[in-house]
C-alpha positions as CSV (number, residue, x, y, z in Angstrom):
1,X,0.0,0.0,0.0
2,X,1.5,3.3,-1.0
3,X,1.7,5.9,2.0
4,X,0.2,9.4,0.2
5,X,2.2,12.3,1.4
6,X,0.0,15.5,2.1
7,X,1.0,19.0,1.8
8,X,1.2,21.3,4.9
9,X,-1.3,24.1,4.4
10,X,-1.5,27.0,6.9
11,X,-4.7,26.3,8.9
12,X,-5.3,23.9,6.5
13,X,-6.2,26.0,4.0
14,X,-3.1,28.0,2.4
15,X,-0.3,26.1,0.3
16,X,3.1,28.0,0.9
17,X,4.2,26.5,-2.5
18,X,4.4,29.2,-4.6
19,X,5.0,32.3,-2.8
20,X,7.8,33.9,-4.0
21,X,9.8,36.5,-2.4
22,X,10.7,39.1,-5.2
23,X,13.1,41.0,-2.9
24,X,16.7,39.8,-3.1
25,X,17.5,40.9,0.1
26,X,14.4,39.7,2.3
27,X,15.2,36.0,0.8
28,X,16.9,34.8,3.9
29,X,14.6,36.9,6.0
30,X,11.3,35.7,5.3
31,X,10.8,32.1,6.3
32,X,8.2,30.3,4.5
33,X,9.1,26.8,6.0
34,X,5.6,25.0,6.0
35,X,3.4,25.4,9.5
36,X,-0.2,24.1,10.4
37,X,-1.0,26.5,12.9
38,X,1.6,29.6,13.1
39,X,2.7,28.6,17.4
40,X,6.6,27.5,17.8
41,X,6.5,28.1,22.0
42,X,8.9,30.3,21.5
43,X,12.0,27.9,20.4
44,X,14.0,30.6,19.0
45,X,14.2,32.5,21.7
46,X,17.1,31.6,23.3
47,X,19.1,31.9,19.9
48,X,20.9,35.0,18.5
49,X,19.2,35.7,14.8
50,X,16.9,32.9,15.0
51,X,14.0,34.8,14.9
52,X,14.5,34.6,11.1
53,X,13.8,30.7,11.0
54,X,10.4,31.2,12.1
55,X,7.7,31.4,10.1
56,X,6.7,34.9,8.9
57,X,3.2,34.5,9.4
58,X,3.9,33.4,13.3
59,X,5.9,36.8,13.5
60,X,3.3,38.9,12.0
61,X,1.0,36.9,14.7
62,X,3.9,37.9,17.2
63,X,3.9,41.8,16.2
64,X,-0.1,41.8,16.6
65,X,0.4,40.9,20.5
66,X,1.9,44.3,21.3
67,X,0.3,45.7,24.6
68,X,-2.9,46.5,25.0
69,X,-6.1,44.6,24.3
70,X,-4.2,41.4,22.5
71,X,-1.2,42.1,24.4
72,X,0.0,38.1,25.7
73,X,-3.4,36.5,23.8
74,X,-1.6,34.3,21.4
75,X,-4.9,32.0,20.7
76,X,-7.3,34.9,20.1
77,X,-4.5,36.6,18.1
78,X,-4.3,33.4,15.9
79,X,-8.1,33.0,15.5
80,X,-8.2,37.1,14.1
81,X,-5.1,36.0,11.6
82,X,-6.9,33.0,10.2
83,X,-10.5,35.3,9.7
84,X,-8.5,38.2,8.4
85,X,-7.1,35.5,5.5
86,X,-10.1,34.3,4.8
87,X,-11.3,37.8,4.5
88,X,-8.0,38.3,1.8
89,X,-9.1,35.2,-0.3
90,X,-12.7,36.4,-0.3
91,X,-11.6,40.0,-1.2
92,X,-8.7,38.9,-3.9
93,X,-8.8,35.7,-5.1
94,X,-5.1,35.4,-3.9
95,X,-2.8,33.2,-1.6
96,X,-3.6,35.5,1.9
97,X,0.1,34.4,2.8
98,X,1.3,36.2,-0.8
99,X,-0.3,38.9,0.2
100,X,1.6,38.8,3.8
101,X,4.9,38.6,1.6
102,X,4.2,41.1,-1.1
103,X,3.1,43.5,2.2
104,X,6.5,42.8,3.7
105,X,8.5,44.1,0.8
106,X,6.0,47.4,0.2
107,X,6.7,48.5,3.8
108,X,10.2,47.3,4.3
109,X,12.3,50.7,4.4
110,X,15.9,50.4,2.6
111,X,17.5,53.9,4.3
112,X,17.1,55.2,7.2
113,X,18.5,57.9,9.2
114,X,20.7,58.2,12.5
115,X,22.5,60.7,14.6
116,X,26.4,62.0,14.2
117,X,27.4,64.9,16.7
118,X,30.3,67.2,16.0
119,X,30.9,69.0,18.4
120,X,27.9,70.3,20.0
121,X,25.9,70.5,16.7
122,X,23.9,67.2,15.6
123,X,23.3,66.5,12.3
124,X,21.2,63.3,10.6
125,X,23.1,61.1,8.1
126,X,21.2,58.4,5.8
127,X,22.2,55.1,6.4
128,X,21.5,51.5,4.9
129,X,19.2,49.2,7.0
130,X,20.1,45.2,7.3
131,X,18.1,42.6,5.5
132,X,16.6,41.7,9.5
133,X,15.4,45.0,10.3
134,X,13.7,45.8,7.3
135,X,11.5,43.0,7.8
136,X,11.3,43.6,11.8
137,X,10.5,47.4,10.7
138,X,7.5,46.5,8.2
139,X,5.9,44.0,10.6
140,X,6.3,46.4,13.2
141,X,4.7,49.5,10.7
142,X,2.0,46.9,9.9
143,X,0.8,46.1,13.1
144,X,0.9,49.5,13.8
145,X,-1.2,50.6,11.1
146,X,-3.4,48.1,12.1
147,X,-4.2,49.0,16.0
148,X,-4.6,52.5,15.1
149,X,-7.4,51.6,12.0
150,X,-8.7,49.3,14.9
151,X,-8.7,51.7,17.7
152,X,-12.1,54.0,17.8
153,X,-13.6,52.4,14.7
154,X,-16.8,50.0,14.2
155,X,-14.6,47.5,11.6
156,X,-13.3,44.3,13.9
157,X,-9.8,43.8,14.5
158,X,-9.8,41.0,11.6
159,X,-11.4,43.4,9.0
160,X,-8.3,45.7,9.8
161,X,-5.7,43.0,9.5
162,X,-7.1,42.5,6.0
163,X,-7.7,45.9,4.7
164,X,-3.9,47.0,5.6
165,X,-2.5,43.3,4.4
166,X,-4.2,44.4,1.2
167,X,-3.5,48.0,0.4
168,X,0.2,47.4,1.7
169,X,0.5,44.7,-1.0
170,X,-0.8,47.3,-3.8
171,X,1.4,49.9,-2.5
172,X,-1.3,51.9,-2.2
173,X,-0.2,55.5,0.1
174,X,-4.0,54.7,1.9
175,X,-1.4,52.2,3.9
176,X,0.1,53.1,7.2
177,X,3.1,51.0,6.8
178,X,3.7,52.2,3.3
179,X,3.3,56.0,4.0
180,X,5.7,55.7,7.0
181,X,7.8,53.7,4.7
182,X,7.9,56.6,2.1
183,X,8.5,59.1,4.9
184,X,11.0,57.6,6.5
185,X,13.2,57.1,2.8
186,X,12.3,60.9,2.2
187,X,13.9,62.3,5.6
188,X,16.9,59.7,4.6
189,X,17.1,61.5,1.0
190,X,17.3,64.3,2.3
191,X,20.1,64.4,4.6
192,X,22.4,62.9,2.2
């Protein structure tokens, strides 16, 4: 009797065959290693730059759980990830976990600034950002993005999730992460 092999799907729903990562430099950063349900416990924790073997939908999870009203609520935070891709299928047609990826590149900054003193005077000086923190900088803009649409509105956390996953994958300016991006690459242009 032959044994059939069956693909992991996220939730069992979502094939992670065939996203592809357009960015050259986010390759390494972005794992799409194959998950049922995006919960490690935490194994790379204890590991310097391990955070970038786990899987990128389990750190968007982890960047929704800032403080406040999901703040340590990894279950409920999982439940609003799954809804809010189901709302992305319904809405695009498209692999939700595409979507995540094509998100993650839009609002990934590639300059930033930082601060040089002569003297007494200050004075801002653009520089390159690594491969790791331009992904820990978009999820980070995202879930921003997302807690402020949340915060004072009728729409529920999961429509939120959605509605900046999508814009931030058309680039659209409507996007927190991708107007913060922009601004932050302006300042950086100009203090060349």
């Amino acid at each position: 009797m032959a044994k059939q092999t069956q693909e992991i799907r996220l939730f069992g729903k979502w094939s992670f065959q065939g996203v592809q990562i357009v960015d050259p430099g986010l390759k390494e950063y972005i794992s799409l290693s194959p998950v049922y349900v995006p919960h490690s416990m935490g194994r790379h924790e204890h590991h310097r730059f391990h955070k970038a073997d786990v899987n990128i939908v389990e750190r968007f999870t982890n960047n929704l759980m800032r403080p406040g009203k999901s703040a340590g609520r990894k279950a409920r935070v999982v439940n609003v990830v799954e809804n809010a891709f189901e709302i992305i299928h319904l809405k695009t047609g498209r692999n939700p976990i595409e979507v995540l990826v094509k998100a993650i590149e839009n609002s990934a900054p590639c300059e930033d600034t930082t601060r040089l003193s002569y003297g007494g005077a200050v004075y801002r000086m653009a520089v390159d950002i690594s491969p790791q923190r331009r992904v820990d900088l978009a999820l980070r803009l995202l879930s921003e993005g997302i807690r402020k649409t949340t915060f004072g509105t009728p729409c529920t956390m999961e429509e939120c999730v959605a509605e900046e996953l999508i814009l931030a994958a058309k680039k659209d300016i409507k996007s927190h992460a991708v107007s913060k991006r922009n601004e932050t690459e302006r300042i950086a242009r100009a203090s060349r």
